[in-house]
N, C-alpha and C positions, 0 to 999 in steps of 0.2 A: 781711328777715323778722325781729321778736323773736324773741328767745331765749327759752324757754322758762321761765328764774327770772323775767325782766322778765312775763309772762303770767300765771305764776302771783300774783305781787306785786299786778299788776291786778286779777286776781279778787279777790283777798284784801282788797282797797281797795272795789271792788263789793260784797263779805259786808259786809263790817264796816259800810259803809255801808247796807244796805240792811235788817240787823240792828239798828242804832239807831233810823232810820226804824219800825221795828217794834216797839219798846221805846217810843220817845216815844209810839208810836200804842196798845200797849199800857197802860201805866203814866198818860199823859196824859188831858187831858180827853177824846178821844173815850172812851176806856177799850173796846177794839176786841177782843170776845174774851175766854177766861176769862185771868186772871192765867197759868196755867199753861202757856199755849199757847207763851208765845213760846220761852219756855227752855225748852221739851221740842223744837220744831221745829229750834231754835235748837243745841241738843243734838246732834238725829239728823243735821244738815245738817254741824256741826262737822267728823266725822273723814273725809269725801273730802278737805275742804281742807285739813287736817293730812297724810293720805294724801298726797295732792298734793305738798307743802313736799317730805315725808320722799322722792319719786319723783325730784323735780327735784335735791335735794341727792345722792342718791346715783346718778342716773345723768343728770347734767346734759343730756346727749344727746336723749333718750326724747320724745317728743311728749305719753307716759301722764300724768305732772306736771299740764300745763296744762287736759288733758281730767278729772283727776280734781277739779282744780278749779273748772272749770265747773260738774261736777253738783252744787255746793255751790250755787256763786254762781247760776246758774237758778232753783231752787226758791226762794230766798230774795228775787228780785227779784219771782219771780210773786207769793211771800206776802207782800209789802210793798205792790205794785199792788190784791191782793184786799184789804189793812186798810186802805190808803188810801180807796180806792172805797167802800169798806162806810162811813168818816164819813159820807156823803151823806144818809145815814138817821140820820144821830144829831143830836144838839141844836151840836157843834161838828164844822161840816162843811170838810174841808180847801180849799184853793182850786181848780180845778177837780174835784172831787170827783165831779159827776154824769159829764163824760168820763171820767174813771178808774173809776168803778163801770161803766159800759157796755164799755170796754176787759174790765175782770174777767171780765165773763160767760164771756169768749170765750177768756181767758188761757191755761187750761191746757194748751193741745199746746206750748207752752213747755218745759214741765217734762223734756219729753222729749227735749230738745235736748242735755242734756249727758251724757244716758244712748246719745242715737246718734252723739255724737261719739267716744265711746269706742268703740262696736260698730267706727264707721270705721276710727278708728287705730290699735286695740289688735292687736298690743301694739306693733309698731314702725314706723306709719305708715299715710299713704294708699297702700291698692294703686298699683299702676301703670297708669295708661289714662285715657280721659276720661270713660270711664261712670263712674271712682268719683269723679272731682274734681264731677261736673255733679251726682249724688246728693247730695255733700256742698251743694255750693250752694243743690240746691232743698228740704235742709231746712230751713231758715228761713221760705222761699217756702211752704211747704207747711203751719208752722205759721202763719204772718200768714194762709192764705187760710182754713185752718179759724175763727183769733182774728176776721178780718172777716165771717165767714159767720156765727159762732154771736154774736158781739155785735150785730151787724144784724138779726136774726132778730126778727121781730112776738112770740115767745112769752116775750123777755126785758125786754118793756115791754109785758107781760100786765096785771101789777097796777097801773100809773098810776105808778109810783114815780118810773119816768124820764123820764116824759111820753112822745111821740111817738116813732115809728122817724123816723131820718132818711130812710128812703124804704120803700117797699111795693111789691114783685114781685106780678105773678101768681102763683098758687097754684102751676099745675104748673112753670112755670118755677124758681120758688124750692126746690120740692121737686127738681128736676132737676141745681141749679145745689148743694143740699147733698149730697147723693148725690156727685156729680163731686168734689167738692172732699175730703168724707171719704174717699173710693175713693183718690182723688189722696197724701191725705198716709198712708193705709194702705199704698199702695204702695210710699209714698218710703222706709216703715220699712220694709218685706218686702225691699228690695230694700238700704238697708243693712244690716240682717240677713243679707244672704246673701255678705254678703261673709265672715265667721265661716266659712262653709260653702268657698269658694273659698280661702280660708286654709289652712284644715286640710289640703283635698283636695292643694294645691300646696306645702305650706310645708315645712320640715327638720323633725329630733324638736323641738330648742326652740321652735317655733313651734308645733307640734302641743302637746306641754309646757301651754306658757302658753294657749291656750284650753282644754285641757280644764280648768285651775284656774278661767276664765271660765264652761266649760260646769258646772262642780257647782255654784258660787256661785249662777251663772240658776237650777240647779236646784232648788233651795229659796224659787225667789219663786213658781211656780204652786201650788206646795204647801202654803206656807203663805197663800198667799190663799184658796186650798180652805178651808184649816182658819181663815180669816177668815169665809168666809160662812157656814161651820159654826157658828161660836159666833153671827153675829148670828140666825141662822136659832135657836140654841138660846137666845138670847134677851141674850145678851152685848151691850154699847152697844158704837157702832160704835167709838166712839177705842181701846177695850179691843181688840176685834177684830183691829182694825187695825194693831194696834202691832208684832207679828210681823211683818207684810208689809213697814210701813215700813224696820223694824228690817234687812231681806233688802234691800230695792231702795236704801238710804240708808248702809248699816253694812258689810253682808255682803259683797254685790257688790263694792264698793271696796275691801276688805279683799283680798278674793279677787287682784283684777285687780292692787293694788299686790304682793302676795307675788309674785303670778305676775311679773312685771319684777325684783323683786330677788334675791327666795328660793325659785325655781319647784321647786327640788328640797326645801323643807325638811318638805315630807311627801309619802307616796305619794300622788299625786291623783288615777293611775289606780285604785288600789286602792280609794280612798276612795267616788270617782265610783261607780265599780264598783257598791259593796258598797247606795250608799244607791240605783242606783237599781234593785237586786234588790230591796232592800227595798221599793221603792215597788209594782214588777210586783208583787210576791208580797202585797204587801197590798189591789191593786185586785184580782187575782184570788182570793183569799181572801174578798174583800167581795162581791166579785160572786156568788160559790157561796153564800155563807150568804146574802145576800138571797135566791137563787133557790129556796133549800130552801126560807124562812121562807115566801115566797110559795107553791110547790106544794102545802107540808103545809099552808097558810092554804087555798088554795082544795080542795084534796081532800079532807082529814081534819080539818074543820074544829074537829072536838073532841080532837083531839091537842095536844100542846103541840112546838110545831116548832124551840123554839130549844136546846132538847139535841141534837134530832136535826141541824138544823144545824151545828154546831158539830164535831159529829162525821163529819160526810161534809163539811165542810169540810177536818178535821183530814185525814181518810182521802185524798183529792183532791191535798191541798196536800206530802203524803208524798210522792210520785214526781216530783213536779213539782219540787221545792225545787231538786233539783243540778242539772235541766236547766236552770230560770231563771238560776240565778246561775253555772252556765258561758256557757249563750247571751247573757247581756248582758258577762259578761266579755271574750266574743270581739269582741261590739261595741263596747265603752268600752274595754277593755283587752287590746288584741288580742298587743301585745307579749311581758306579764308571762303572758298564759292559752297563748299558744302554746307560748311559751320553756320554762313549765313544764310543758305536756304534751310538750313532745318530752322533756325530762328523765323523765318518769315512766314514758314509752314505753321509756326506752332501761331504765332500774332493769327493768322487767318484761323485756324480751330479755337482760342478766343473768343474772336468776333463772331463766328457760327455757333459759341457754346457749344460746342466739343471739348471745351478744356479747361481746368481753372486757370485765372492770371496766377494765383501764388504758386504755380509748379515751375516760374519766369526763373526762379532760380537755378531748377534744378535740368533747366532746359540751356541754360548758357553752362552748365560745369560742363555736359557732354557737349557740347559745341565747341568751347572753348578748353578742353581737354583739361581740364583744372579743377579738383574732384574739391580743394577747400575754399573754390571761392567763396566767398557771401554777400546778399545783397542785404545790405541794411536801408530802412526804408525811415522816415521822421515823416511824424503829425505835422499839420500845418500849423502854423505859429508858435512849434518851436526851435529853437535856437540848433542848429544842424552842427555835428562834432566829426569832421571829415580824418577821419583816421589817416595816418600819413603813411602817401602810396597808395591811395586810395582815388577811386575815379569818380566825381563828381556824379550826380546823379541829377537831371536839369530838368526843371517842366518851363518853357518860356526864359523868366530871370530867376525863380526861384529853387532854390536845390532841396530837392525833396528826398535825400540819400546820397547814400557812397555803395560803388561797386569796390570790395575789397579780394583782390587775385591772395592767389596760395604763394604762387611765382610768379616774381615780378621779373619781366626787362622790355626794352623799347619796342621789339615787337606785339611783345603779348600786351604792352598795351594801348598799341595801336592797332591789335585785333579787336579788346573790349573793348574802346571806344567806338567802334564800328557798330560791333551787337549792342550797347547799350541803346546807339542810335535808333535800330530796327527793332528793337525790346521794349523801348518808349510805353507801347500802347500796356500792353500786360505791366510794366512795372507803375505806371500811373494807378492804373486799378486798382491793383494790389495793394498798394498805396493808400486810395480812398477807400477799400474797402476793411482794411484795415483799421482805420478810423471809424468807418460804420461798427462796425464791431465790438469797436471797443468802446464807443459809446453807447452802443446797445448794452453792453456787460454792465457800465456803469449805471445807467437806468435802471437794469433789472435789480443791482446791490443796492441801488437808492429805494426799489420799492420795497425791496425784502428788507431793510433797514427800517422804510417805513410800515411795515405791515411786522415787523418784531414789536414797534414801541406803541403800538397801538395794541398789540395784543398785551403787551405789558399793561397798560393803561386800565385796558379791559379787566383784565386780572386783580389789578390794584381797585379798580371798581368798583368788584364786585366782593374784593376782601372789606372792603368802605359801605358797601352795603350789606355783606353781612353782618358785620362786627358792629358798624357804626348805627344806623336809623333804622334796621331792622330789630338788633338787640335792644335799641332804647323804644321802637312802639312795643315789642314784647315787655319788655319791664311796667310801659305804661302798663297795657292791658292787665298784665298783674295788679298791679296795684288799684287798677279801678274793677277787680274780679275781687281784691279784698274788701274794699268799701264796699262794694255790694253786698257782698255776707254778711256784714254788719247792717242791714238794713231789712226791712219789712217787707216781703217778698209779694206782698198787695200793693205796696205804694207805687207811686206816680215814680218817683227818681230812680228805684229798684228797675224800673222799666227802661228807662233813659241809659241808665247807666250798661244793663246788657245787652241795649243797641250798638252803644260806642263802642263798645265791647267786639262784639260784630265787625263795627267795620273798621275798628283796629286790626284785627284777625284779618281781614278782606283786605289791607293795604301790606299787610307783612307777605298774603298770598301773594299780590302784585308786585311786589320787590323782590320775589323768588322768583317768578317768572322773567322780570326784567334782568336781575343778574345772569339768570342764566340764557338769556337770547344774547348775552355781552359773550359772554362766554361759556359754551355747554360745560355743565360740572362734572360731566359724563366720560369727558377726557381725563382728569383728576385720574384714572384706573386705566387709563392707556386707550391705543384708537380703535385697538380688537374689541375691546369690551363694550364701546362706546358705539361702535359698528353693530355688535350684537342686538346692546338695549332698544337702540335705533327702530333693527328688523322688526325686535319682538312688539313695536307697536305698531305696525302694519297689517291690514286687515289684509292683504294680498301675500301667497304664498313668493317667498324669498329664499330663493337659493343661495349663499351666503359662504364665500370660502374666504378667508380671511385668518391669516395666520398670526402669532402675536409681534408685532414690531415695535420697535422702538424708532419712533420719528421726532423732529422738532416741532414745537407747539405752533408752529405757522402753519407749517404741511399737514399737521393735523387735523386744525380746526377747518383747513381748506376741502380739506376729503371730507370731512365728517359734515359743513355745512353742504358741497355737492351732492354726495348718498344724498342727503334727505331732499334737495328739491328735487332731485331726479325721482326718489319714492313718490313725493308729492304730487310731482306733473303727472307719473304714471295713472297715479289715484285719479287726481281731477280731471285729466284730457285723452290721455292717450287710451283707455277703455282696454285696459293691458288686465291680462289675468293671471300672469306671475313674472318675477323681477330674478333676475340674475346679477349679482355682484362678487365680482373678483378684484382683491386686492392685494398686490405682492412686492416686493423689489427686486428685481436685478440689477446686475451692473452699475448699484447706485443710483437709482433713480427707481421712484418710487410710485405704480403704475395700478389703476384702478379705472377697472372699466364696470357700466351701470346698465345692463338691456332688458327693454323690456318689450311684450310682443304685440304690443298696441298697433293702433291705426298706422300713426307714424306719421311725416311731414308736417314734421314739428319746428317753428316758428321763432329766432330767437329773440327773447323778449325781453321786457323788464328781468328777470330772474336770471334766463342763461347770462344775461349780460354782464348781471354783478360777479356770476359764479366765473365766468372768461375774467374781469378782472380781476377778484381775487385770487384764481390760482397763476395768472402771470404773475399779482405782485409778490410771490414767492418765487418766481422766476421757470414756473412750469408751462406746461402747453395743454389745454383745454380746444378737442375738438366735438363734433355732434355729428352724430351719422343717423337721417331720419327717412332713410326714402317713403314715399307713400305709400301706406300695405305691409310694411315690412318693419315695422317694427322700429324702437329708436334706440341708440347705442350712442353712451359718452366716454368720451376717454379722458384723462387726468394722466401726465407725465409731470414727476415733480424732482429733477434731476440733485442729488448730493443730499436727501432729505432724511437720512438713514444718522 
């Protein structure tokens, strides 16, 4: 099998050649044609076979190369067989010239050949099967039978010029036998044509990719051939007319089909596809409404003038219409980028209604965006943003608050995340700020629980200062003024004085036991079960008491064990409760102690609960109070990692 550069070389050796041929026929004595013709054709047929070079050189592999080639070297063989042929009629006629003008008649299903070699191969070969090898083969078969049938034909040796047919059918037969044979070679395109369709159905994205850049390129040859019969119908000569169409089936199309092989992502081509062909639905049906008015008001209101009013129930018509045509063709040309971004826009709106958190924005663009490692990294405000490279800018206004980072990068995918990050705005801000709340709440809470450790430290130091320190030295006084006493007259005056002071040295040592221990319960020294227990046991009200032995920290301790007791407390003074229930246990790290009791209830937060809310936040837990009226009042204590 050639390689591919040795094929294109070939063709390139058939242009050139068949290009000179063309120039001597022009330029030379026949003089075949205007001056203009050759180097305009010559022009338009140029950039497949440069296309071609530029295919084969950069993806030596590719079959596209030599098929972009051909549709150069084709047309330029037909239009060197049509200037050949045409000498026959002129005063210097080539050597066989009258068979090469009868060949001409019939030439053109030619042209088509390197237009359905591409449909076959594009973009990376012949399917697999025999049905596509046996289509490829009988395109050639297909065009020789229509080239034999319309150069054979009585109606192209109408005017004498070529003299006789070489032979004459009966009528119905020969009508029979053209019919069959156009049907035949309409098929053999309908049926490489569909292989495009069997393509797309079965192929990966890059295959699907690469024809849709196939399908927009096509898209502009019916279009502008439309607006070719336009202008000849508005009175335009045909080469004028024409030159658009050419320009599409000669320029476009190979432009198209070579990007798509080398730089299938170097623009969006579903967006693109998309957008022209809303535009085209919204302009036939635009066109169709204002004919149909021009027409009604023409035949109803015959002395009206119908093209304002047109225009206007056009305009009115085409209002509602607009967003459903161009999401409905979206879902059909670009069903990836129109889905991806309505579930995006789906999910911003459950958001906004609280149906959703913003931090799930992440895991809402991997499925949208098919990209299971992206990650959104999100930055606090005022700091310094470290955009990982390859990474997509994250924008609030001028400041970039993050990088979206893809798994797989290339120029589509990310000019699809740039799209969702757009429409992700609102949930990635969020997340963002909320983010920041959080983590400055976390900070807060470590500040209080920092500060409510060195206070308990403090308290501890204390109350070790107060035992050790002014309490041990009024005890030593009190000894020593218990010795001088003894040594004196148990009648006299100072004997009396002395076992006053005596007294209320004693009554200040009491008072500096009570006071260290309001600093600190001593009663935790022996753990918070124990301290929990002695607690009950001074409670004139029955206490039901479960309470297993744990090991907490001295913050969460002393936090529980001062709550139990105002909660005992309030029961005793207010609530007219006749027994207390306390439950205190851990799970899952966090350490949980509920207090109920069966009082009146519609209890009141006051001074007391207030301190008790703060200090079990400043350990970082959640204190709440359940008091309805009648029914009793129940507090709860969550004290999360206290274990």
């Amino acid at each position: 099998m050639l390689q591919p550069r040795r094929l294109v070389a070939a063709a390139t050796t058939v242009f050139a050649a068949a290009a000179g041929l063309r120039a001597v026929l022009a330029y030379g004595p026949a003089s075949i044609g205007s001056p203009a013709d050759w180097p305009v054709t010559t022009a338009l047929l140029l950039p497949s076979l440069l296309l071609g070079w530029l295919v084969v050189v950069r993806a030596p592999s590719s079959p596209i190369g030599p098929a972009l080639a051909l549709t150069a070297t084709t047309p330029a063989v037909v239009f060197s067989i049509e200037d050949w042929g045409a000498t026959y009629r002129t005063s210097s006629p080539w050597p066989v010239a009258r068979v090469v003008e009868v060949v001409a008649a019939g030439v053109w299903p030619w042209l088509f050949l390197g237009f359905v070699t591409l449909v076959l191969l594009f973009p990376d070969g012949l399917l697999p099967g025999r049905r596509w090898r046996v289509t490829w083969a009988l395109v050639p078969v297909a065009a020789a039978l229509v080239n034999f049938v319309v150069s054979t034909d009585p109606g192209t040796f109408a005017d004498g010029g070529l003299g006789d047919p070489p032979f004459v059918t009966p009528e119905p037969f020969h009508s029979i036998v053209i019919v069959a044979v156009f049907a035949f070679f309409v098929a053999v395109l309908l049926t490489a044509a569909s292989s495009l369709v069997v393509r797309y159905r079965h192929g990966d994205e890059l295959t699907r990719l690469r024809l849709r850049w196939l399908t927009g390129a096509a898209l502009g040859v019916p279009i502008l051939l439309a607006a070719s019969w336009l202008g000849i119908a508005l009175g335009a000569p045909a080469d004028v007319a024409y030159g658009g169409f050419l320009i599409a089936m000669l320029v476009l199309v190979p432009a198209a089909i070579a990007v798509a092989i080398l730089r299938h992502d170097l623009f969006d081509i579903d967006r693109l596809l998309g957008s022209t062909l809303s535009w085209v639905v919204t302009t036939l049906i635009s066109a169709a409404i204002f004919a149909a008015v021009v027409l009604a008001v023409g035949n109803f209101f015959p002395d009206r003038v119908g093209v304002t009013t047109a225009a206007f129930v056009t305009a009115l018509a085409l209002l509602p219409l607009q967003h459903w045509i161009h999401s409905s063709v979206g879902r059909f040309v670009d069903p990836d980028r129109t889905v991806a971004l309505a579930r995006i826009r789906a999910f911003v709106w459950r958001v906004r209604d609280g149906e959703a958190e913003p931090e799930q924005v992440e895991t809402v663009l991997r499925d949208a965006l098919d990209d299971p490692s992206l990650r959104v990294l999100l930055h606090r405000p005022g700091d310094q943003p470290e955009i990982p490279d390859g990474a997509i800018p994250l924008r609030t206004g001028d400041a970039v608050v993050g990088a979206l980072v893809l798994g797989t990068t290339s120029a589509r995918r990310i000019r699809r995340a740039r799209e969702a990050v757009v429409e992700a705005r609102l949930p990635i801000e969020v997340s963002r700020l909320r983010l920041e709340l959080r983590e400055a709440l976390a900070e807060v809470r470590a500040s209080r629980a920092r500060l409510m450790d060195e206070v308990n430290a403090e308290r501890q130091r204390l109350e070790r200062d107060l035992h050790d320190g002014a309490q041990q030295q009024l005890i030593a006084i009190g000894m020593r003024l218990r010795s001088l006493q003894y040594q004196l007259e148990p009648g006299i005056a100072a004997y009396q004085e002395i076992d006053e002071v005596v007294e209320t040295v004693e009554a200040t040592v009491a008072e500096l036991r009570q006071i260290a221990h309001g600093v600190r319960p001593s009663r935790l020294d022996d753990g918070l079960a124990v301290a929990l227990r002695r607690l009950v046991a001074d409670s004139t009200l029955p206490v039901d008491l479960v309470v297993p032995d744990l090991e907490v920290g001295e913050s969460a301790a002393t936090a529980v064990y001062f709550t139990v007791g105002e909660a005992i407390a309030n029961a005793l003074k207010h609530a007219g409760a006749t027994r207390i229930s306390i439950e205190v246990g851990i799970s899952d790290q966090v350490l949980r102690v509920v207090v109920r009791d069966d009082g009146v209830g519609g209890a009141k937060e006051g001074f007391g609960l207030t301190s008790l809310r703060d200090r079990v936040a400043s350990v970082g837990g959640e204190f709440t109070v359940e008091s309805p009226p009648g029914a009793g009042t129940a507090i709860r204590v969550e004290i999360p990692c206290a274990s």
